[in-house]
FIMAR-433748 format. One record per residue: x negated, y negated, z of N, C-alpha, C in turn. Coordinates in pm, 1 decimal. Layout:
REM FIMAR-433748
<atom n_xx="X" n_yy="Y" n_zz="Z" ca_xx="X" ca_yy="Y" ca_zz="Z" c_xx="X" c_yy="Y" c_zz="Z"/>
...
***
This chain:
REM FIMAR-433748
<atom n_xx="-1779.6" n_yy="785.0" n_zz="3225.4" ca_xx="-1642.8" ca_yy="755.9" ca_zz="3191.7" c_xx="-1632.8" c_yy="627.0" c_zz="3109.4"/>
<atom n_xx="-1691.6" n_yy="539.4" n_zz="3145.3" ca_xx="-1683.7" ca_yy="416.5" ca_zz="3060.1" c_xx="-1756.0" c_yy="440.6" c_zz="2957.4"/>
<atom n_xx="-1859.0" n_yy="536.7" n_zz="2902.8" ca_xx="-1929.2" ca_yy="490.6" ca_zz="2783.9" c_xx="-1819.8" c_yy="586.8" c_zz="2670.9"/>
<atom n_xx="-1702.2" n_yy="651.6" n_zz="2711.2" ca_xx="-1595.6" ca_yy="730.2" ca_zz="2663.0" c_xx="-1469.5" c_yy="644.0" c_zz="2637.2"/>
<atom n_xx="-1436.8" n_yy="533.8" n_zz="2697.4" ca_xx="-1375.3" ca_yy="387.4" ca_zz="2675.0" c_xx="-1386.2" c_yy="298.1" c_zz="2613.3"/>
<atom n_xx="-1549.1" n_yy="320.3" n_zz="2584.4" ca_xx="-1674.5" ca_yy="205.0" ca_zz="2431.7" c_xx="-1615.2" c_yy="283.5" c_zz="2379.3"/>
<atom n_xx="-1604.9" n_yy="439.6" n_zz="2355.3" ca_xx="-1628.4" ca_yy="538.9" ca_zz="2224.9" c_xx="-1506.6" c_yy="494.6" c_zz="2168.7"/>
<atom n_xx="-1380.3" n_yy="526.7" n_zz="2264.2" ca_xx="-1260.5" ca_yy="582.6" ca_zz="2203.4" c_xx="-1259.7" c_yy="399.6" c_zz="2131.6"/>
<atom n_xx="-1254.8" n_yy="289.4" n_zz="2199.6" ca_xx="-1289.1" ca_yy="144.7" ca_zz="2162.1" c_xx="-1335.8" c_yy="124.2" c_zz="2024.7"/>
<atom n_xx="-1476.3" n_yy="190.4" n_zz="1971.8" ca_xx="-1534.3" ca_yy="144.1" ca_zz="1887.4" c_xx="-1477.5" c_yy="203.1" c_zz="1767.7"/>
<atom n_xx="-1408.2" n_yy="327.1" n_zz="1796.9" ca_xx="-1375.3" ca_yy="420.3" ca_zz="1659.6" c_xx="-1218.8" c_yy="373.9" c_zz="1651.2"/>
<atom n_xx="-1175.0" n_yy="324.9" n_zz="1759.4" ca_xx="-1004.4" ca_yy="240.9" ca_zz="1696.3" c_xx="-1045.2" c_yy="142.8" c_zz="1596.9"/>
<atom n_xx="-1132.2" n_yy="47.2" n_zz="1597.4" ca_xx="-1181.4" ca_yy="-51.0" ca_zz="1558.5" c_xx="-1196.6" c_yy="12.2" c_zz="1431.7"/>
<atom n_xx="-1318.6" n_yy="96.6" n_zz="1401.5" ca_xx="-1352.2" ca_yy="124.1" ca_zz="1316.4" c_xx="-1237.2" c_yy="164.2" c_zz="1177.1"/>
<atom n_xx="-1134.9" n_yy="244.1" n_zz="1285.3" ca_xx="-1014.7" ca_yy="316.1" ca_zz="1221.8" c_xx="-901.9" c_yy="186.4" c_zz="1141.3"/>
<atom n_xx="-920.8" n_yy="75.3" n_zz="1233.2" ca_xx="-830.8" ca_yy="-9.6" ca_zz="1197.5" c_xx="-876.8" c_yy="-117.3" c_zz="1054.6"/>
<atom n_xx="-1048.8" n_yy="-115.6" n_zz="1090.1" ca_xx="-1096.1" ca_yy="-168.8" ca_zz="987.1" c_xx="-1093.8" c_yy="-82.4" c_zz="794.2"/>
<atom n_xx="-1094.4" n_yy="38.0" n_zz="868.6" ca_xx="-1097.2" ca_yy="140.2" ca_zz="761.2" c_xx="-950.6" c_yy="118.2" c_zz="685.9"/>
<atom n_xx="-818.8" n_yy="115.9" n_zz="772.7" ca_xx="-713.9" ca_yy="114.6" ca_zz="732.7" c_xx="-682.1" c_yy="-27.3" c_zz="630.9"/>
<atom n_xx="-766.9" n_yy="-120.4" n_zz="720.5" ca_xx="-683.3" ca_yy="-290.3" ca_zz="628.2" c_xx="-808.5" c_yy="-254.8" c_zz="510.7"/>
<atom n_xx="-931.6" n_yy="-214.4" n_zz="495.8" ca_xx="-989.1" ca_yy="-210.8" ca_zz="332.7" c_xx="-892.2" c_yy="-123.1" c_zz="241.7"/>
<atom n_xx="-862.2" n_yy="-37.5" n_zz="348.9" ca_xx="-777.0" ca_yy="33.8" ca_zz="225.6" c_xx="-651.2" c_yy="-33.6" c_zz="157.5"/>
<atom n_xx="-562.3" n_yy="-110.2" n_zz="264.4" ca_xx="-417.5" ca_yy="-192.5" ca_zz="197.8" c_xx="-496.9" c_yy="-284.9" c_zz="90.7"/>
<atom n_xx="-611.1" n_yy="-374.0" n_zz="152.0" ca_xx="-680.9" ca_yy="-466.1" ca_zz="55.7" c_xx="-667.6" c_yy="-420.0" c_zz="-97.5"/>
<atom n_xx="-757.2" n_yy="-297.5" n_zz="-60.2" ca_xx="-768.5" ca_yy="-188.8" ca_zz="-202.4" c_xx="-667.7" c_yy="-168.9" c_zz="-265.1"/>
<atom n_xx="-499.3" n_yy="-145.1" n_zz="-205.5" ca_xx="-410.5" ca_yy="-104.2" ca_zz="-242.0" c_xx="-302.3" c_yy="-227.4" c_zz="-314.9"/>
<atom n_xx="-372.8" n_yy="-357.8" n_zz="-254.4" ca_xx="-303.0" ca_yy="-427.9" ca_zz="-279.0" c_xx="-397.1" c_yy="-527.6" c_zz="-416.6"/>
<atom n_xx="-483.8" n_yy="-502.6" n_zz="-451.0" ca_xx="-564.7" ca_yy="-547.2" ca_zz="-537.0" c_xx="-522.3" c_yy="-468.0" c_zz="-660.9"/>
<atom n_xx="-495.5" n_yy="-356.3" n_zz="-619.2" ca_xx="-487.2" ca_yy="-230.8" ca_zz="-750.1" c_xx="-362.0" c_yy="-293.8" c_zz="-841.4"/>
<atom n_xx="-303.2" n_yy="-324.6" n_zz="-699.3" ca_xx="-153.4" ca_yy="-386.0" ca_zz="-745.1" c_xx="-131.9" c_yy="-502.6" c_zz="-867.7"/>
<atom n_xx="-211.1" n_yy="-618.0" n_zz="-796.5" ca_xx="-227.3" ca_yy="-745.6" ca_zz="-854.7" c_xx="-253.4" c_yy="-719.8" c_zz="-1010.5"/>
<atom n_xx="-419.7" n_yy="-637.0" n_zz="-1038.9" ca_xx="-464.9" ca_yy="-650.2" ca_zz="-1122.7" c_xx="-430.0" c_yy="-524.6" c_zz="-1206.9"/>
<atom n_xx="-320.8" n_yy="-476.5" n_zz="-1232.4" ca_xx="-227.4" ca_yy="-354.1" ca_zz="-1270.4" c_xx="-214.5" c_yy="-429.6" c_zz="-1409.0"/>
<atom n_xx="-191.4" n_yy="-358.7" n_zz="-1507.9" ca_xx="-123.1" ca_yy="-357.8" ca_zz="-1661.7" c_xx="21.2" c_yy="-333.1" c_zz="-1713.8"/>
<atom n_xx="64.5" n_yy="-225.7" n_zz="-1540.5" ca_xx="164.3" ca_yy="-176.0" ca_zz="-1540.7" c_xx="293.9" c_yy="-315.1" c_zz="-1494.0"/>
<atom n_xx="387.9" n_yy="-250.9" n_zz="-1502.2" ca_xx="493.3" ca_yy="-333.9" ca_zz="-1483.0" c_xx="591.2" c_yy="-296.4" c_zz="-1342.6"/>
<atom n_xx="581.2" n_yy="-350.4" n_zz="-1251.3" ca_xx="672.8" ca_yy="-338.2" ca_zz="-1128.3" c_xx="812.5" c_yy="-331.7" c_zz="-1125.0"/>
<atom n_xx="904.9" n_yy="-253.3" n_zz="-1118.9" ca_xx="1034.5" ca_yy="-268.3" ca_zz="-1109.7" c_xx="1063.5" c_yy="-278.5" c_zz="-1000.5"/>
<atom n_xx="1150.6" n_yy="-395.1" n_zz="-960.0" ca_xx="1250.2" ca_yy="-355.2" ca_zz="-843.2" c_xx="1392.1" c_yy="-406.4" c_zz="-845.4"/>
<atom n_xx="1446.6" n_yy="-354.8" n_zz="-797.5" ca_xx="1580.1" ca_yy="-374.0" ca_zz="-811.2" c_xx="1671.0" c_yy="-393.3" c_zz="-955.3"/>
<atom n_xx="1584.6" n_yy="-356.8" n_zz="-1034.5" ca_xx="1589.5" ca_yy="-316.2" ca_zz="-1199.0" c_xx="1562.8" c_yy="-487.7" c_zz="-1285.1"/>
<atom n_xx="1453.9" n_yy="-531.8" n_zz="-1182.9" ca_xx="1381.1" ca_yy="-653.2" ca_zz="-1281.5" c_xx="1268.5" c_yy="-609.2" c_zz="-1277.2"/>
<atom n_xx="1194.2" n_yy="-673.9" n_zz="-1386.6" ca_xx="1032.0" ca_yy="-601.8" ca_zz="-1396.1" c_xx="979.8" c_yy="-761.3" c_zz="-1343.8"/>
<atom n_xx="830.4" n_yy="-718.9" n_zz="-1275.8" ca_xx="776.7" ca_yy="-773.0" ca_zz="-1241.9" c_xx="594.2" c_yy="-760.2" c_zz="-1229.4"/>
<atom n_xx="534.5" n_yy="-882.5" n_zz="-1276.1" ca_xx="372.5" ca_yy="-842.1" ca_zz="-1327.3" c_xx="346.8" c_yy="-799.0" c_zz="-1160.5"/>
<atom n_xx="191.5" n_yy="-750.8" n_zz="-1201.1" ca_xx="136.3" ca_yy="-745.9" ca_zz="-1087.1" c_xx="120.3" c_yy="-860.0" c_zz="-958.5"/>
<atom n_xx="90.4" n_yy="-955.1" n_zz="-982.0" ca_xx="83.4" ca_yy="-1064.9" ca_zz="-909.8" c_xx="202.6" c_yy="-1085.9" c_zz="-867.3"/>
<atom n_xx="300.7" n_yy="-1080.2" n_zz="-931.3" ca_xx="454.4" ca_yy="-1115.7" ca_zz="-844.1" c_xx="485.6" c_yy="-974.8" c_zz="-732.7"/>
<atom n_xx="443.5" n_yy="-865.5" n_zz="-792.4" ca_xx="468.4" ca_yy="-745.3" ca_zz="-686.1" c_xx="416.4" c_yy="-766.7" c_zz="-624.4"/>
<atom n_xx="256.2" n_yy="-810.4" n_zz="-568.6" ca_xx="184.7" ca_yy="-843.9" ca_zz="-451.7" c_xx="216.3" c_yy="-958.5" c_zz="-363.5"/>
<atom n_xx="294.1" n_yy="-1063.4" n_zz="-409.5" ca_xx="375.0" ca_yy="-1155.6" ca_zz="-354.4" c_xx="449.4" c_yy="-1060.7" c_zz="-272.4"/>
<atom n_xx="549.1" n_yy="-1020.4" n_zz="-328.1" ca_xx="665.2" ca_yy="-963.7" ca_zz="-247.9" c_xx="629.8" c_yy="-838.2" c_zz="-157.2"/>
<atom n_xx="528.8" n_yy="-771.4" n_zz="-203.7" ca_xx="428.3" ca_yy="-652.3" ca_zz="-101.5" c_xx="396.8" c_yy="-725.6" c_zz="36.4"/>
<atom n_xx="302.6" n_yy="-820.3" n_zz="-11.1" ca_xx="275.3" ca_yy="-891.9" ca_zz="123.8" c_xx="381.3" c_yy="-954.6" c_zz="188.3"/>
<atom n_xx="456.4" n_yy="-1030.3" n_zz="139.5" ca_xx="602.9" ca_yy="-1112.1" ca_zz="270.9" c_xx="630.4" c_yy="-928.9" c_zz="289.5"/>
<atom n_xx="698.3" n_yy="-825.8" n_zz="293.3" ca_xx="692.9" ca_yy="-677.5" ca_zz="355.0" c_xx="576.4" c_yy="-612.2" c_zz="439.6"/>
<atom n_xx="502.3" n_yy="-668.5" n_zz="390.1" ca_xx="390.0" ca_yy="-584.1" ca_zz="446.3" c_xx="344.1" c_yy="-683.6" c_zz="628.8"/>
<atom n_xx="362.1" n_yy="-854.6" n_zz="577.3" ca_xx="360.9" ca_yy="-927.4" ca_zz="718.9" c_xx="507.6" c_yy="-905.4" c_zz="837.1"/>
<atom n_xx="601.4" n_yy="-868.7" n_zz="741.6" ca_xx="772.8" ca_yy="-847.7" ca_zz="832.3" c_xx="716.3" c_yy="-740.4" c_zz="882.2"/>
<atom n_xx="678.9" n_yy="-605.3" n_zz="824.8" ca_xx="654.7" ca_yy="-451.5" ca_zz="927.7" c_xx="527.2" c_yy="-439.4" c_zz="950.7"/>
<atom n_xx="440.0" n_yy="-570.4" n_zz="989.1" ca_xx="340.3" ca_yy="-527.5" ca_zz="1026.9" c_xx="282.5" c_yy="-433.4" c_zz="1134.8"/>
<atom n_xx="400.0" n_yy="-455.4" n_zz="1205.6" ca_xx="382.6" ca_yy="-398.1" ca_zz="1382.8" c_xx="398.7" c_yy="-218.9" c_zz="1414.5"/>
<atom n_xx="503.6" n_yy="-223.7" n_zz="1258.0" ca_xx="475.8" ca_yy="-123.6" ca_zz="1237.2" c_xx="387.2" c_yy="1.0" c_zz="1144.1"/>
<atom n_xx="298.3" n_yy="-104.7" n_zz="1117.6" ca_xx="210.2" ca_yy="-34.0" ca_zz="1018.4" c_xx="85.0" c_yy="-1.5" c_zz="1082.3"/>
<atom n_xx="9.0" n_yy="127.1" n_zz="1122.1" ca_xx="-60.0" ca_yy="161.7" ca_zz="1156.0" c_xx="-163.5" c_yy="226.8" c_zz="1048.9"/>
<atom n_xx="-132.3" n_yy="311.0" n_zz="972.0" ca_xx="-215.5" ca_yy="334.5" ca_zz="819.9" c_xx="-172.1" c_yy="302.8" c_zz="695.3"/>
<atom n_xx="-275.1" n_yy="333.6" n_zz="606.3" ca_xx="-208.1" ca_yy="286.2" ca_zz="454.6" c_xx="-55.0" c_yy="351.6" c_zz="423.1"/>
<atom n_xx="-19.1" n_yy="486.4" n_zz="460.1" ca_xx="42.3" ca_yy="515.3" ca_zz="382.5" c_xx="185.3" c_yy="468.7" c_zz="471.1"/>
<atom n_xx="158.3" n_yy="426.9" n_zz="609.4" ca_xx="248.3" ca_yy="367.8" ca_zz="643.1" c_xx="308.6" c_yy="214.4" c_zz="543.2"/>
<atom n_xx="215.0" n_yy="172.7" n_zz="545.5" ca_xx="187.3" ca_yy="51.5" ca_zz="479.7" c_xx="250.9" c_yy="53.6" c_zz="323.2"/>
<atom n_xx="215.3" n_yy="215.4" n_zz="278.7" ca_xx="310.9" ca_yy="180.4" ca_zz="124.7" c_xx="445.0" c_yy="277.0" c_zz="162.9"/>
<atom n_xx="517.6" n_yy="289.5" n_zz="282.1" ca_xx="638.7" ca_yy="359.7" ca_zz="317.8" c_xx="709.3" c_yy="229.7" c_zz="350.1"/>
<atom n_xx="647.7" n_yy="107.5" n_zz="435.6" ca_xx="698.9" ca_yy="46.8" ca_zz="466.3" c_xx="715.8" c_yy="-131.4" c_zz="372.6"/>
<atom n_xx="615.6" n_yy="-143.0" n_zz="306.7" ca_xx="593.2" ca_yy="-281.3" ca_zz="243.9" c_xx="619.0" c_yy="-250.4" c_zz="73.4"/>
<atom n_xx="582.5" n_yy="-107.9" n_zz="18.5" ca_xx="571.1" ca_yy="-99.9" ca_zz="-132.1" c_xx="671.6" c_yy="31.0" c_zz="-205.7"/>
<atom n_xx="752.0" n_yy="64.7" n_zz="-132.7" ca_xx="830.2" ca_yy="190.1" ca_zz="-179.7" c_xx="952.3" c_yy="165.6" c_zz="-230.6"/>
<atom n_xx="1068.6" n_yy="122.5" n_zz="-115.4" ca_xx="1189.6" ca_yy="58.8" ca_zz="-193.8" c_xx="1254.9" c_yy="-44.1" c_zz="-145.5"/>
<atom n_xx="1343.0" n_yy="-106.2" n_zz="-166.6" ca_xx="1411.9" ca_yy="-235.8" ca_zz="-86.3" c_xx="1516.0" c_yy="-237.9" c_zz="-35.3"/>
<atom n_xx="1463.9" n_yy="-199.3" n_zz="116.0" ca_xx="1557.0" ca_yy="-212.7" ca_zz="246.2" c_xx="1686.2" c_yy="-267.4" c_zz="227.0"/>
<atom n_xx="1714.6" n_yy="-380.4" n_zz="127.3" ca_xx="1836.7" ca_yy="-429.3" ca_zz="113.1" c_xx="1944.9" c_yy="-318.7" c_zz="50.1"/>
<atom n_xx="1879.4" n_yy="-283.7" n_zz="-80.7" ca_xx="1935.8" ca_yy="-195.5" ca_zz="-185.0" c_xx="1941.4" c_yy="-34.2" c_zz="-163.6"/>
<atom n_xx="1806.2" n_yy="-19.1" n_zz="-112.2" ca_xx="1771.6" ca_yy="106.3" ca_zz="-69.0" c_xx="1742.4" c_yy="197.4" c_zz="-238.0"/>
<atom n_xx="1671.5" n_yy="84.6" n_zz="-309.5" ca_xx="1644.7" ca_yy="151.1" ca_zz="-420.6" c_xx="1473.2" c_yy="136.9" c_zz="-444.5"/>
<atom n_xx="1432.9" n_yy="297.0" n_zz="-503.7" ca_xx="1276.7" ca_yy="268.5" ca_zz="-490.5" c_xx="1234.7" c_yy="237.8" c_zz="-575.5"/>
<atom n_xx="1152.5" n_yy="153.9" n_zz="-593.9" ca_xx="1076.5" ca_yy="95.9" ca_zz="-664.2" c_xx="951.3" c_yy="160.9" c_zz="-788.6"/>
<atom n_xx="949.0" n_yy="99.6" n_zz="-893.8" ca_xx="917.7" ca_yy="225.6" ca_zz="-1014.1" c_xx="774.7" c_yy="148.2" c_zz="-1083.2"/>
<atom n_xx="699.3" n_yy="172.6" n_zz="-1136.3" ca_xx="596.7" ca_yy="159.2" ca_zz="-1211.0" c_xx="608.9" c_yy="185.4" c_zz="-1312.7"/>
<atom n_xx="596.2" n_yy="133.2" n_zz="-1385.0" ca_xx="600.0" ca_yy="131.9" ca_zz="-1568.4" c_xx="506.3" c_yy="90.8" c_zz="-1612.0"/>
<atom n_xx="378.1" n_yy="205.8" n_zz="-1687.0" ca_xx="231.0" ca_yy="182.8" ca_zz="-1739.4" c_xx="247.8" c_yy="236.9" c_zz="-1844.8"/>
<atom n_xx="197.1" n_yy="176.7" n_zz="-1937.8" ca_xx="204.2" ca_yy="172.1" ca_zz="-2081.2" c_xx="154.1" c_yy="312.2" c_zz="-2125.5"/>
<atom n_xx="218.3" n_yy="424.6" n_zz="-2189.4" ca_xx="201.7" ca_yy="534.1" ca_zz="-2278.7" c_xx="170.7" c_yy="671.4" c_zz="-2148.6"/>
<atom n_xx="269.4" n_yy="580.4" n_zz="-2027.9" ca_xx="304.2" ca_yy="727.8" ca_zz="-1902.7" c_xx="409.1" c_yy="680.7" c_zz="-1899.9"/>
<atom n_xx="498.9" n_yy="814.6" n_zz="-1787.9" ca_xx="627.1" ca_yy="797.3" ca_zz="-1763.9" c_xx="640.6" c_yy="727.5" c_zz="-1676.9"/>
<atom n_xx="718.6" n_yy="657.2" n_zz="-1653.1" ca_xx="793.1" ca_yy="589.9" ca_zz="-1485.1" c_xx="733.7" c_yy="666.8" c_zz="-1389.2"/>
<atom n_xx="750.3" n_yy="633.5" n_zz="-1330.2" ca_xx="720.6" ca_yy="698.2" ca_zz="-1190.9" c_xx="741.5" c_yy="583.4" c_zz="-1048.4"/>
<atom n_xx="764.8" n_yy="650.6" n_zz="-920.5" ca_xx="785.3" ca_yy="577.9" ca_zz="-799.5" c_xx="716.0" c_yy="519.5" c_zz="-778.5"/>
<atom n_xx="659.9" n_yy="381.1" n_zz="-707.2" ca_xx="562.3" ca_yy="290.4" ca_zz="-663.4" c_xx="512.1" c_yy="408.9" c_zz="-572.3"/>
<atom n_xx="577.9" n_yy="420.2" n_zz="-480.1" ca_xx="523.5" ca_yy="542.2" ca_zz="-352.4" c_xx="428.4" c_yy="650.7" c_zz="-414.9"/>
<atom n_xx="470.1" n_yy="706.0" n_zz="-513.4" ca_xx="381.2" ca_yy="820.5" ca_zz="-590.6" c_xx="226.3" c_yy="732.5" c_zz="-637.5"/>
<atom n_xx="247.0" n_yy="640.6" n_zz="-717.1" ca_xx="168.6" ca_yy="577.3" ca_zz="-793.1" c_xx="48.3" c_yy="550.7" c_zz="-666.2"/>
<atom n_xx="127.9" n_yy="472.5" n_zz="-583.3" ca_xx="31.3" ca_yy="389.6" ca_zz="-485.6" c_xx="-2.3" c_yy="543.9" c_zz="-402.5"/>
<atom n_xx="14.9" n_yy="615.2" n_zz="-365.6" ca_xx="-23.4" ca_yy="754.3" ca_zz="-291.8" c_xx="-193.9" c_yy="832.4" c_zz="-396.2"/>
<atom n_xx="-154.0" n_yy="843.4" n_zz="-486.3" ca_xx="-244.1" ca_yy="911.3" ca_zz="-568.5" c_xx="-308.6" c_yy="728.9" c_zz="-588.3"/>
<atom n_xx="-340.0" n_yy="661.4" n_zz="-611.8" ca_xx="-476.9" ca_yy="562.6" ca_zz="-637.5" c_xx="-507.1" c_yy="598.0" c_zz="-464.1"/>
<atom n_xx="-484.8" n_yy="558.3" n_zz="-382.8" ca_xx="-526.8" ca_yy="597.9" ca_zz="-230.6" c_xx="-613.1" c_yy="697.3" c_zz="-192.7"/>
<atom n_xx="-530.2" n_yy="832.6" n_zz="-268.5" ca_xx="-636.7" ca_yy="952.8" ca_zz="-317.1" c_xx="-742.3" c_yy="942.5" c_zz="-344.9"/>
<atom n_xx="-763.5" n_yy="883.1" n_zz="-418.7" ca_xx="-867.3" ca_yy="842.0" ca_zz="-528.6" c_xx="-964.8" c_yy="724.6" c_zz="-490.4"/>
<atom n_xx="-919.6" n_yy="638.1" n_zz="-425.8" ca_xx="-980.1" ca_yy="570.9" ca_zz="-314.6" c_xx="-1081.1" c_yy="649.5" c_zz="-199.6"/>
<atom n_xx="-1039.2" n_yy="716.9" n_zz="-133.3" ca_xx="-1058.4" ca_yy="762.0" ca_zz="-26.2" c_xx="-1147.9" c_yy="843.6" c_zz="-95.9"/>
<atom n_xx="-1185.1" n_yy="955.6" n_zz="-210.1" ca_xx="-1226.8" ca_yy="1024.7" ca_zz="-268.8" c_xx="-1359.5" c_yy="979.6" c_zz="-292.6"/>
<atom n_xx="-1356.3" n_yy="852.6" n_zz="-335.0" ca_xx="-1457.5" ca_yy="768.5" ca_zz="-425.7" c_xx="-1520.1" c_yy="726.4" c_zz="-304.8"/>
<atom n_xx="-1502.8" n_yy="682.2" n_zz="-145.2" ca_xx="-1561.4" ca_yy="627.5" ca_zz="-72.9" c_xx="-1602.2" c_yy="744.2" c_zz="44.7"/>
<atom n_xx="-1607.7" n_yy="854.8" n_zz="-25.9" ca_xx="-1671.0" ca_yy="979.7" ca_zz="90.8" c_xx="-1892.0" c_yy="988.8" c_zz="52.4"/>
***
């Protein structure tokens, strides 16, 4: 019974470590982006979106259990406004932060099997 208490133990761990490389990942993609962050209909570089990702991402931490919690809750839209947040990359269309950050995650996870 106890070596089933290590197990379930070692693979939360594992699960939790798996989850913060991935925000790391998600939040690096961010920083060093070309694209342009909208929110609340100001644009903003990468480095300023990862500012404001992280103060969101430390407020719902408690509730963030995986990445994609993590871009539902810290990188999608603003709780104040309730407007979502858009990506603008040079010679594509707009698109939602949520979409954007969902598919690199993909692609993440893809690349590290």
């Amino acid at each position: 019974m106890k070596w089933m208490i290590l197990l379930a133990a070692i693979f939360s761990v594992n699960a939790s470590a798996s989850t913060l490389d991935e925000i790391n990942h998600l939040l690096a993609f961010v920083k060093d982006t070309n694209c342009t962050y909208e929110r609340n209909g100001k644009s903003h570089t990468g480095v300023e979106a990862v500012e404001h990702i992280r103060k969101k991402y430390d407020y719902f931490s408690d509730d963030i259990e995986t990445a994609e919690d993590f871009i539902k809750f810290a990188a999608t839209k603003s709780k104040m406004s309730g407007k979502y947040y858009l990506v603008h990359c040079p010679s594509q269309p707009s698109v939602k932060s949520k979409d954007w950050l969902l598919t690199e995650l993909a692609n993440y996870r893809n690349l590290a099997k």
